[in-house]
ZAPA-177612 format. One record per residue (C-alpha): residue in one letter; x, y, z. Coordinates in steps of 0.001 Angstrom, whole numbers, padded with zeros to 6 digits, always signed. Layout:
<recs>
AXYZ
...
</recs>
This chain:
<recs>
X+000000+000000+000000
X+001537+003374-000692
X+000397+006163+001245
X-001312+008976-001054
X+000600+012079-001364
X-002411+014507-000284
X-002959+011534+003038
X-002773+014066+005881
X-005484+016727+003955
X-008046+013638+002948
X-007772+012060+006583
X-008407+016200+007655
X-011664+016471+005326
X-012752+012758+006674
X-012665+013605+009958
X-013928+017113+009448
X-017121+015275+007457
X-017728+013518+010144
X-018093+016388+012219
X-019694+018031+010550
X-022378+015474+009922
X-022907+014382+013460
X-023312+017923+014369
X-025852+019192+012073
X-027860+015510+012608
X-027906+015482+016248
X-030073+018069+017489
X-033144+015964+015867
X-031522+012809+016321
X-034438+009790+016206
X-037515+012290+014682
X-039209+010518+011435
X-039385+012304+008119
X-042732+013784+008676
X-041717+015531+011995
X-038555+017132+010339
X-040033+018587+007445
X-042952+019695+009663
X-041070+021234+012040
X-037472+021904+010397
X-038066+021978+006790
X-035149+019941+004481
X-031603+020019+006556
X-029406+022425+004257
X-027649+023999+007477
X-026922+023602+011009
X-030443+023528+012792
X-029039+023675+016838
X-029826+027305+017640
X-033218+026410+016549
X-033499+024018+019038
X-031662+025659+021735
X-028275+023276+021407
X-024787+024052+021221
X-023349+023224+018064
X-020267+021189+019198
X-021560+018849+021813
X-020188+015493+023514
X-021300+012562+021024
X-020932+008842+021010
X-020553+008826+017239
X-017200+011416+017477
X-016141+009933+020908
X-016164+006008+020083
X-014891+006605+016278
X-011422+008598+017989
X-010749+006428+020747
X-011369+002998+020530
X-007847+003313+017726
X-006117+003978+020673
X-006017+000386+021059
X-003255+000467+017972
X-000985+002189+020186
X-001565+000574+023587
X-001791-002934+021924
X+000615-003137+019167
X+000147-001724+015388
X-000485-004035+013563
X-003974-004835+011082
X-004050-008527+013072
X-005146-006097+016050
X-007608-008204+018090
X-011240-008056+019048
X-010398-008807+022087
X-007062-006135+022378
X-010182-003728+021415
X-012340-004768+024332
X-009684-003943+027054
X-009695-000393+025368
X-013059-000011+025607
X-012575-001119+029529
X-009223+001302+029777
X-011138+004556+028139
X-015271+003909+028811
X-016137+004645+032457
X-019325+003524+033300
X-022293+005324+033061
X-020341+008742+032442
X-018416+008307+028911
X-018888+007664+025190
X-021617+005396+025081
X-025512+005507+025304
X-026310+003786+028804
X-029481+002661+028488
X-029355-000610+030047
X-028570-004058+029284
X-030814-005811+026608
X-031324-002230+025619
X-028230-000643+025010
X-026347-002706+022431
X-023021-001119+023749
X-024082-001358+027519
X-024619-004657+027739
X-021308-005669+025258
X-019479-003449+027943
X-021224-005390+031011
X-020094-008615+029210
X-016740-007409+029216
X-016341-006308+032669
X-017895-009487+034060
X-015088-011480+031716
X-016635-012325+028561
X-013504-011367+026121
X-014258-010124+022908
X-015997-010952+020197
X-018047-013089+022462
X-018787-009642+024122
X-020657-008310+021168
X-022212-012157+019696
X-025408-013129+018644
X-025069-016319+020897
X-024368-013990+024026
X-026848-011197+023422
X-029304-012910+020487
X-029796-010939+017386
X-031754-007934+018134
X-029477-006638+020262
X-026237-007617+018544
X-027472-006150+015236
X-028565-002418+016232
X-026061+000684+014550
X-023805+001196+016864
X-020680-001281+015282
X-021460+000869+011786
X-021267+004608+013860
X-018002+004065+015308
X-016399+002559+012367
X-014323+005554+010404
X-011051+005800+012432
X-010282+002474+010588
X-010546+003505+007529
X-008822+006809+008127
X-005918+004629+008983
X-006172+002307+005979
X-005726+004808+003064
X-006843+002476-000580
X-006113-000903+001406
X-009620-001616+001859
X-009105-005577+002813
X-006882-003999+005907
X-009420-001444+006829
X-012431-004864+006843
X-010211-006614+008908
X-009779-003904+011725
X-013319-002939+011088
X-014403-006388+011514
X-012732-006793+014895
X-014020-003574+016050
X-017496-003892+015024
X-017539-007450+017131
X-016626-006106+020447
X-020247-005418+020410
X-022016-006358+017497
X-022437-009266+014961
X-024595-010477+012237
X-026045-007292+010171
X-024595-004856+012200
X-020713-006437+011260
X-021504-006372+007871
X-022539-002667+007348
X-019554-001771+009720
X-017220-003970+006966
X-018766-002608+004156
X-018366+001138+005051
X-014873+000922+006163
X-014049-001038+002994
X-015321+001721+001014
X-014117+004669+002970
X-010537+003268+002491
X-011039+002378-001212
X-012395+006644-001613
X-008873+007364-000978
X-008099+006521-004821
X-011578+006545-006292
X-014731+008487-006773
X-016368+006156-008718
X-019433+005357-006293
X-020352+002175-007696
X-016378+000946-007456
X-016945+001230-003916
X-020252+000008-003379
X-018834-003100-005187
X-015536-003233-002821
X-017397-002919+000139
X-019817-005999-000999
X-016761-007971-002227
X-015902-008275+002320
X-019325-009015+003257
X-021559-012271+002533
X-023324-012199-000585
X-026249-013307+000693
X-026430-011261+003789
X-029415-008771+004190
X-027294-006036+003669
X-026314-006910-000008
X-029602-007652-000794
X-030459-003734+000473
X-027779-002614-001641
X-029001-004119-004731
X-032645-003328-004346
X-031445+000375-003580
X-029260+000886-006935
X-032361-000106-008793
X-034390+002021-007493
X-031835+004783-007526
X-030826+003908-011685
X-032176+006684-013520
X-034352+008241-010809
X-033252+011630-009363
X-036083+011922-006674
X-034758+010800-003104
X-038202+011424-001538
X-039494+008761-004020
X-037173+006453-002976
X-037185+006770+000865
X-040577+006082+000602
X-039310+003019-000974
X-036717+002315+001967
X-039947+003123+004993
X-042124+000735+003208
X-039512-001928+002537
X-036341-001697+005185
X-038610+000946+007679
X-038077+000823+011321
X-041296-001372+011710
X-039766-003903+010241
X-036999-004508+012370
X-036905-005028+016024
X-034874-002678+018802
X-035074+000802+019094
X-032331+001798+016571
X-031351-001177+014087
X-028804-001237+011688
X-030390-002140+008252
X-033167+000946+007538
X-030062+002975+008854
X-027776+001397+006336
X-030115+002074+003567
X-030255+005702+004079
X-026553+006169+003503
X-026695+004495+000707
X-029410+006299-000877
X-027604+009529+000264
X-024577+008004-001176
X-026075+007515-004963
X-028318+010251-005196
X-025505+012635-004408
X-022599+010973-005351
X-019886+013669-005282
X-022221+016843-003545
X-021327+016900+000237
X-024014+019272+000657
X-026854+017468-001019
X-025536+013981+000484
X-026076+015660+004317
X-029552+017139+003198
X-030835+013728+001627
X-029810+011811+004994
X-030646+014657+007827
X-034230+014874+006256
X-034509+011565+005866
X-034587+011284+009112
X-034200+008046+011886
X-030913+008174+013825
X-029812+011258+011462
X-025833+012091+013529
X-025050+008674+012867
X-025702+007943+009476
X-024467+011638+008131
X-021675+011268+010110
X-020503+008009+008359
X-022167+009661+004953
X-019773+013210+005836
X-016550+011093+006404
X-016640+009508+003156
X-017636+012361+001551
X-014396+014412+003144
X-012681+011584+002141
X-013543+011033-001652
X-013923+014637-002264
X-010964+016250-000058
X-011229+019648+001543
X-012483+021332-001894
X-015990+019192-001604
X-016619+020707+001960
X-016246+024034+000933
X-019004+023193-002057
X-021962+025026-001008
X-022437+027323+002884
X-019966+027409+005647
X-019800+024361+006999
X-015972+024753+008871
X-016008+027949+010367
X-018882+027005+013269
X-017250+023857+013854
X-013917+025616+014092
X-012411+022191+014255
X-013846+021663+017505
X-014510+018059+019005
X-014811+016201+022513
X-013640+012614+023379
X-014840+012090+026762
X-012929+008867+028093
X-010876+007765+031542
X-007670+010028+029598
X-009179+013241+030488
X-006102+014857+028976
X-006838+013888+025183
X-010911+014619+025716
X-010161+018574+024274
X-008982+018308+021106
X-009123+019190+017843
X-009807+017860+014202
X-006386+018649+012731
X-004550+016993+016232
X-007082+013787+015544
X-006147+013855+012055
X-002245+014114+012006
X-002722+011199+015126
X-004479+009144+012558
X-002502+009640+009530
X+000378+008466+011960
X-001031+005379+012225
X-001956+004244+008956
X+002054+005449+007736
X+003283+002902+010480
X+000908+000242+009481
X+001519+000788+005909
X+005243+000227+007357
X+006243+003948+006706
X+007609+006225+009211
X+005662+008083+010602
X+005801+012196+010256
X+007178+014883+012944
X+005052+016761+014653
X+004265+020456+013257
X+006420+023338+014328
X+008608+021357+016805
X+005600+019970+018294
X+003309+023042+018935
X+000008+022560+020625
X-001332+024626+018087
X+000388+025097+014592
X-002172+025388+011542
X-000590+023685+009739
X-003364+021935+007488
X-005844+024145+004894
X-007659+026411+006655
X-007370+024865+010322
X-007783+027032+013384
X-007539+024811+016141
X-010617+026001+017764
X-009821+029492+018017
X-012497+031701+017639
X-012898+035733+018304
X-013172+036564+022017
X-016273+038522+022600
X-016821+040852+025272
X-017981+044283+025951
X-014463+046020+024545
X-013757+043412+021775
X-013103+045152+018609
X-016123+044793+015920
X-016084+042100+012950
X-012858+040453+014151
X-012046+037422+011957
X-010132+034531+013161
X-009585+032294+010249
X-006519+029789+008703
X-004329+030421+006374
X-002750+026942+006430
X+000728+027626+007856
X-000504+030284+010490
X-003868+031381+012316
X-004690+035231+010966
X-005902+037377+012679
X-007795+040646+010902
X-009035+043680+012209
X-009946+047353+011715
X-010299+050243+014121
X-008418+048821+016781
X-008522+051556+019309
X-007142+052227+022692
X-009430+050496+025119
X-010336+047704+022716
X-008936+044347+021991
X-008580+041935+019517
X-008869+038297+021105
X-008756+035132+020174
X-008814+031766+022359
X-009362+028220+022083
X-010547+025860+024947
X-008040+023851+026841
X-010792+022245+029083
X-014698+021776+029314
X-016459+024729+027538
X-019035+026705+029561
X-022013+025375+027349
X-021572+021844+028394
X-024309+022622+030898
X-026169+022351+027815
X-025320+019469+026336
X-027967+016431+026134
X-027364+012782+026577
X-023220+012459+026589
X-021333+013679+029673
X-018018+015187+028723
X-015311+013877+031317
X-012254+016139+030649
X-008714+017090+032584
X-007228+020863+031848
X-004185+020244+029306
X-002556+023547+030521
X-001410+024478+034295
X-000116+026954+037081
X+003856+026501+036506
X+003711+025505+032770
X+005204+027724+030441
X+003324+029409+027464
X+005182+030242+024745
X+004101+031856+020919
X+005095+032892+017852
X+004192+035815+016349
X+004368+037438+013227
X+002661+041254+011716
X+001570+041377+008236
X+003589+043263+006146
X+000587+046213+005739
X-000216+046515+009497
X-000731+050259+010360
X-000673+051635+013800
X+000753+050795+017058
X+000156+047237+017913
X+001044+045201+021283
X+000914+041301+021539
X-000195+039674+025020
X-000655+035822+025709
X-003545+034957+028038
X-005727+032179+029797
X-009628+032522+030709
X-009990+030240+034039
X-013483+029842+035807
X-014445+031686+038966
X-016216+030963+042038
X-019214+031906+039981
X-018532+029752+037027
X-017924+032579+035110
X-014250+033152+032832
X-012022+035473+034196
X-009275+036937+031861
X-005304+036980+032961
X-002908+038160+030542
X+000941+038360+030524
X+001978+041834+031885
X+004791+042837+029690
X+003105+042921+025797
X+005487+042747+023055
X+005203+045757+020100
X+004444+044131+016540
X+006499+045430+013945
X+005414+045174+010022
X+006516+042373+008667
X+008374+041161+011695
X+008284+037608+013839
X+008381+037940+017916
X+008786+035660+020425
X+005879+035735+023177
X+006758+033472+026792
X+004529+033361+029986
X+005083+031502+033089
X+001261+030668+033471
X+000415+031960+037301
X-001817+030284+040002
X-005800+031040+039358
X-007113+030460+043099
X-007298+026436+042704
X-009626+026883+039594
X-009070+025341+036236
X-007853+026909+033116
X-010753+026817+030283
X-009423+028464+027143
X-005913+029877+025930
X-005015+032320+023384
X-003830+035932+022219
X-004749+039552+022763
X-003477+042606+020911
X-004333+045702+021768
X-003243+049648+021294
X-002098+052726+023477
X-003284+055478+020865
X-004305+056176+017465
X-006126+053518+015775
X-004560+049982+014199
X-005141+048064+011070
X-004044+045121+009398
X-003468+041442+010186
X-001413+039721+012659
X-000441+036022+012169
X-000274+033392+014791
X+002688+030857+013627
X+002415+028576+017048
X+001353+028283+020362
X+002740+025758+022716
X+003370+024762+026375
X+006275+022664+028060
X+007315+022340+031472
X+005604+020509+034166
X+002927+021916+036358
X+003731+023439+039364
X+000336+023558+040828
X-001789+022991+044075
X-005039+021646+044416
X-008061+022253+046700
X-011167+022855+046646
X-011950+026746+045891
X-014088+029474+047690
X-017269+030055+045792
X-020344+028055+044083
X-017949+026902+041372
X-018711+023249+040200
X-016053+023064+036903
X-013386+022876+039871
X-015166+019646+040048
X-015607+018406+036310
X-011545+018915+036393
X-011098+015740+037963
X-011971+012583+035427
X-013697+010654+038318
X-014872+006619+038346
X-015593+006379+041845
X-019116+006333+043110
X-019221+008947+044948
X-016893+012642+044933
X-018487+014097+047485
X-018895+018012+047925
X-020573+017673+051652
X-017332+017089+053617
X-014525+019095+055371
X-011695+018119+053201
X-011086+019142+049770
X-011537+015908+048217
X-013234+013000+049227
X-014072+009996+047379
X-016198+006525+048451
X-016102+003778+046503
X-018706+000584+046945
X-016568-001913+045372
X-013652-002803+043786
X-011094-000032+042869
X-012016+003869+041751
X-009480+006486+040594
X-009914+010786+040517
X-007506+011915+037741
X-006345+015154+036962
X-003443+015576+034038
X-002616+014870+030455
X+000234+012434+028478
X+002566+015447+028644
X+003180+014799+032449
X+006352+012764+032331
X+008525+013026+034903
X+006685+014847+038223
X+005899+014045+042021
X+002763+014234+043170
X+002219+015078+046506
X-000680+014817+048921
X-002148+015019+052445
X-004208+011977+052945
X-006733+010258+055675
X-007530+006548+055025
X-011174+006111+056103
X-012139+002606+054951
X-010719+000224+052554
X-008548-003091+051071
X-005852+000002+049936
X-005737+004195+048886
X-003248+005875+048273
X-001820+007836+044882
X-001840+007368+040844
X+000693+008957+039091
X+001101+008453+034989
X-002023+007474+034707
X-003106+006245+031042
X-006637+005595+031338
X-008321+003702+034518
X-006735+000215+033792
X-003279+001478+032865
X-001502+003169+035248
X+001146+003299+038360
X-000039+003727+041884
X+001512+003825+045333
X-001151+002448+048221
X-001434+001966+051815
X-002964-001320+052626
X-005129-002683+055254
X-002263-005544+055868
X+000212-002448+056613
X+002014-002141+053652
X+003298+000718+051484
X+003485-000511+047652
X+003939+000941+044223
X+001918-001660+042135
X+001497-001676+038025
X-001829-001639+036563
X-002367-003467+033327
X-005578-003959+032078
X-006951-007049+034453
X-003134-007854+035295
X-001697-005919+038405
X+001747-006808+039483
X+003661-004996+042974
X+006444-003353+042008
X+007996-002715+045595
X+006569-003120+049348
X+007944-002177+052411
X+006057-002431+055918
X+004477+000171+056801
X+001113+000730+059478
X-001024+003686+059338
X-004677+003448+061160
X-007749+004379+059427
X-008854+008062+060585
X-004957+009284+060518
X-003256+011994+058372
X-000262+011346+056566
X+001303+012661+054029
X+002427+010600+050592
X+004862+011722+048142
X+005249+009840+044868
X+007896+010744+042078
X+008712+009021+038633
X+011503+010641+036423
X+012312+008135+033760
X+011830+004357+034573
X+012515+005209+038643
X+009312+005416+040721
X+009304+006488+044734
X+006813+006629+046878
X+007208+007951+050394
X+005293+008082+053876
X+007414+009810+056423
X+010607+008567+056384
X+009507+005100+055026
X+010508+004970+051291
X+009843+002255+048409
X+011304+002480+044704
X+010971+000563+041755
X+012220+000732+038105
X+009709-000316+035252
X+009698+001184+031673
X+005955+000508+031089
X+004638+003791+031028
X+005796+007509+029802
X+003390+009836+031607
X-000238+010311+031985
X-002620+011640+034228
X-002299+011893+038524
X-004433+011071+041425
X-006004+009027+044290
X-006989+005501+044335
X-009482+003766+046732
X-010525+000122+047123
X-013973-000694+048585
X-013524+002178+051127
X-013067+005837+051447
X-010285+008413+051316
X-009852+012170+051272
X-007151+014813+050961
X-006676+018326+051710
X-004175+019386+049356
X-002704+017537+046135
X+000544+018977+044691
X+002017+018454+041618
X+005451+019484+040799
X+008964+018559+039094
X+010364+015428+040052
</recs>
């Protein structure tokens, strides 16, 4: 397989289909055709404010299709990846009841109860069978929603892309279900060297069973589709032959199926007429135009998004993974994308590509990208700023710049303030930038900037209220036409409250400024050098800060954190990958339990180092591996439930420490980089007042 030379920019426009798609679908997700026409009229544009939604919102369709991949890179890359290597992602990354999936119950909840199964031992694919679940539930849409990221990794090797699709699609699905899933990711990868519809359709059927119910959809929709140009005409034809009533559960695969591919023929190569055909359509609408968008951004590249209205700038490449690694869960479509392309180099056996601009958080380096930045609003913002992406830098334009106005522009680092609105799909999410870090930026003025200009970095962080606050460096730096500077901030303390959104400010001492000012990078490096507690105030996203699995965080207590859990083991996690070498440091209490203690390079909430205090008087530093936990080091050690003590635990390479007092244990293990810190209880209760991280 050779990877194609435009790879990074179609994996960008598939991912950025898919976004697309599931965003303008989801608002009405599940209303009948009737009901949207009624109420909506035909989907030709983003429908949320209408509705009272945000736009970018926590999804299972996004979250599942850009996570469960990960288990390439914890598991080995390779296209023999495993059903069952899946499965123990989906146990690492899905905490119960709080991420990715819809949790409506076993029997009713295809991916509930295929999660159940594996938690209670049932590997995969015997998670996701027929014979475990029976049909109805094994053959519902979800194996066919989260299917893309496999094909986004297979670039024109479709047989590779059916394979990983295949073991995928049976961690919790079979029968029907498998086969759409196959057939889609076939043809996704084969739209990386043809447009030719019918090609595909035919590749995707060539991985599938000829006799299966899906082919038999397939045919009976090109004939109905050969020569006809009304799509009203033949959705009537889908209702009355593959309609909902025909098929049992409340969202199954096959009338699903057939809306794509009536989308699909009757607008082969028109993004925008392919989303309007399928969102009017109706039935389980962010699904099946997000699988209909991706192979459009695929097949078509960036120039068939930008076909018809805006569809980018809203989305501002925006997206939310919510999963156990808190510090991926903000990200961006361009960071997803690059990830991706990554992976299908290595398993095409290439090398894989170095990061943009040394690594830079934010570089813009693909068409148009912005990295979620958006113009700042605010009572002194400076009118009709645009924020927009040139492809090497973000620009930023504006007129009338004036003293006591600003041009802004930020992108979140952490949970937005309109996730209080957000239906159905919790977003679990860790800051990716803290106190101690250090900011740094690139900047460069247009050559026909006019006026006095000044350069600030700054973070927004939440308040007491819940409301941002604004902190900017203190010393700007003066743009010069034509001219690159150098911006660096040591990011300060915020009063124990999380930082939401990053970015840049420019602003003017006197006359007025014009022009455009061009943001090469922004990055951070260092590790945190922060303290956590619980803040004065009302504030809750102090909370939300802390990716939680425990039953209960409580808020009713006199220490700053304190978490219960009923049984078995339950981890609070604060942090991202970047966290390499750091101690954490914490005052503890022991209330009740088999062990608590500390987590520290935490990759998820089955991968991960800890150092505990057990009930048999023993402080350890123990591995977690998926179900496999091995003790690294343990030294004696008694501490009585209901006494303070203070742990300290410290990894800087492959050397881990953990100390209590003057009692010390260390250990050497290579398994894991960095990730995420935190506490760790076992069928008991622990608190702490204060949780520091800093160097190692």
């Amino acid at each position: 397989m050779t990877i194609p030379a435009d790879y990074n920019n179609r994996v960008y426009a598939g991912v950025l289909g898919k976004l697309i798609g599931v965003y303008l679908g989801r608002p009405f997700e599940n209303w009948r055709y009737k009901e949207i026409l009624e109420k909506l009229g035909p989907i030709t544009y983003y429908v949320h404010d209408r509705l009272g939604d945000p736009l970018v919102v926590t999804d299972d369709d996004v979250a599942g299709t850009f996570t469960f991949p990960r288990a390439l890179d914890d598991y080995g890359i390779s296209p023999d990846l495993s059903a069952e290597d899946i499965g123990k992602a989906w146990l690492n990354y899905i905490i119960e009841e709080r991420s990715i999936l819809w949790w409506g119950g076993a029997g009713n909840s295809t991916e509930h109860t295929a999660w159940l199964n594996l938690q209670r031992g049932i590997p995969a694919p015997a998670s996701g069978s027929i014979e475990t679940n029976g049909a109805t539930v094994a053959e519902q849409i979800g194996a066919q929603i989260f299917i893309d990221g496999w094909a986004l990794v297979s670039p024109g090797n479709p047989a590779q892309a059916a394979k990983l699709a295949r073991a995928a699609g049976s961690v919790s699905h079979d029968g029907e279900a498998v086969h759409a899933a196959v057939l889609w990711a076939a043809m996704e990868a084969e739209a990386f060297v043809s447009q030719d519809v019918n090609h595909l359709l035919d590749t995707g059927l060539s991985f599938i069973p000829k006799d299966s119910l899906i082919a038999g959809l397939i045919a009976d929709i090109r004939q109905w589709t050969s020569g006809n140009e009304d799509w009203e005409a033949t959705r009537q034809k889908i209702e009355d032959n593959y309609g909902y009533d025909k098929y049992p559960g409340n969202c199954h695969v096959v009338p699903n199926h057939a809306l794509m591919i009536m989308a699909l023929l009757h607008a082969p190569h028109d993004f925008q007429r392919g989303q309007m055909i399928v969102n009017t359509s109706g039935w389980d609408t962010d699904c099946n135009a997000g699988n209909l968008g991706c192979l459009h951004g695929i097949m078509l590249g960036l120039e068939g998004l930008e076909a018809g209205p805006d569809w980018r700038g809203p989305v501002a490449d925006r997206l939310y993974i919510s999963t156990a690694d808190g510090g991926r869960s903000i990200t961006d479509a361009v960071d997803v994308s690059l990830w991706l392309a990554n992976l299908g180099r290595k398993l095409a056996g290439e090398p894989a590509e170095p990061a943009p601009k040394n690594g830079a958080e934010f570089h813009f380096s693909l068409p148009g990208s912005v990295q979620g930045f958006r113009p700042q609003g605010g009572d002194i913002a400076v009118a009709d700023l645009k924020v927009h992406g040139t492809g090497k830098a973000l620009a930023i334009d504006f007129e009338a710049l004036a003293p006591g106005r600003e041009a802004a522009a930020t992108t979140p680092v952490f949970t937005p303030l309109e996730v209080t609105g957000m239906r159905t799909y919790d977003l679990m999410a860790s800051p990716r930038l803290h106190a101690g870090q250090t900011l740094r930026a690139s900047v460069t003025a247009a050559s026909d900037l006019t006026g006095t200009v000044e350069a600030r970095l700054r973070i927004r962080h939440y308040d007491g209220s819940d409301k941002l606050v604004d902190i900017d460096m203190q010393d700007g730096v003066l743009l010069a036409p034509g001219k690159t500077v150098d911006l660096q901030w040591t990011v300060p303390e915020t009063g124990y409250q999380p930082i939401a959104d990053v970015g840049i400010v420019l602003a003017t001492g006197n006359g007025r400024a014009n022009g455009r000012v061009l943001l090469d990078s922004l990055t951070w490096e260092g590790c945190p050098d922060v303290t956590f507690r619980r803040p004065d105030g009302s504030s809750d996203f102090w909370r939300r800060a802390w990716v939680s699995n425990v039953h209960f965080f409580s808020k009713n207590f006199p220490q700053d954190f304190r978490i219960s859990q009923n049984r078995g083991e339950g981890l609070l996690l604060q942090g991202t990958r970047n966290w390499t070498d750091y101690a954490i440091e914490a005052d503890l209490m022991l209330h009740l339990g088999d062990h608590g203690g500390l987590v520290i390079r935490a990759e998820g909430q089955r991968r991960y180092y800890a150092a505990r205090l057990t009930r048999k008087g023993e402080l350890q530093i123990v591995r977690r591996r998926d179900e496999q936990e091995d003790v690294l080091a343990s030294v004696p050690l008694e501490i009585p439930f209901e006494t303070a003590f203070t742990m300290t635990v410290s990894a800087s390479g492959e050397r881990l420490s953990a100390a209590v007092g003057d009692t010390v244990a260390e250990a050497t293990d290579p398994a894991y980089k960095g990730g995420a810190a935190g506490l760790i209880i076992h069928a008991g209760a622990l608190s702490a007042t204060r949780i520091r991280i800093r160097a190692a």
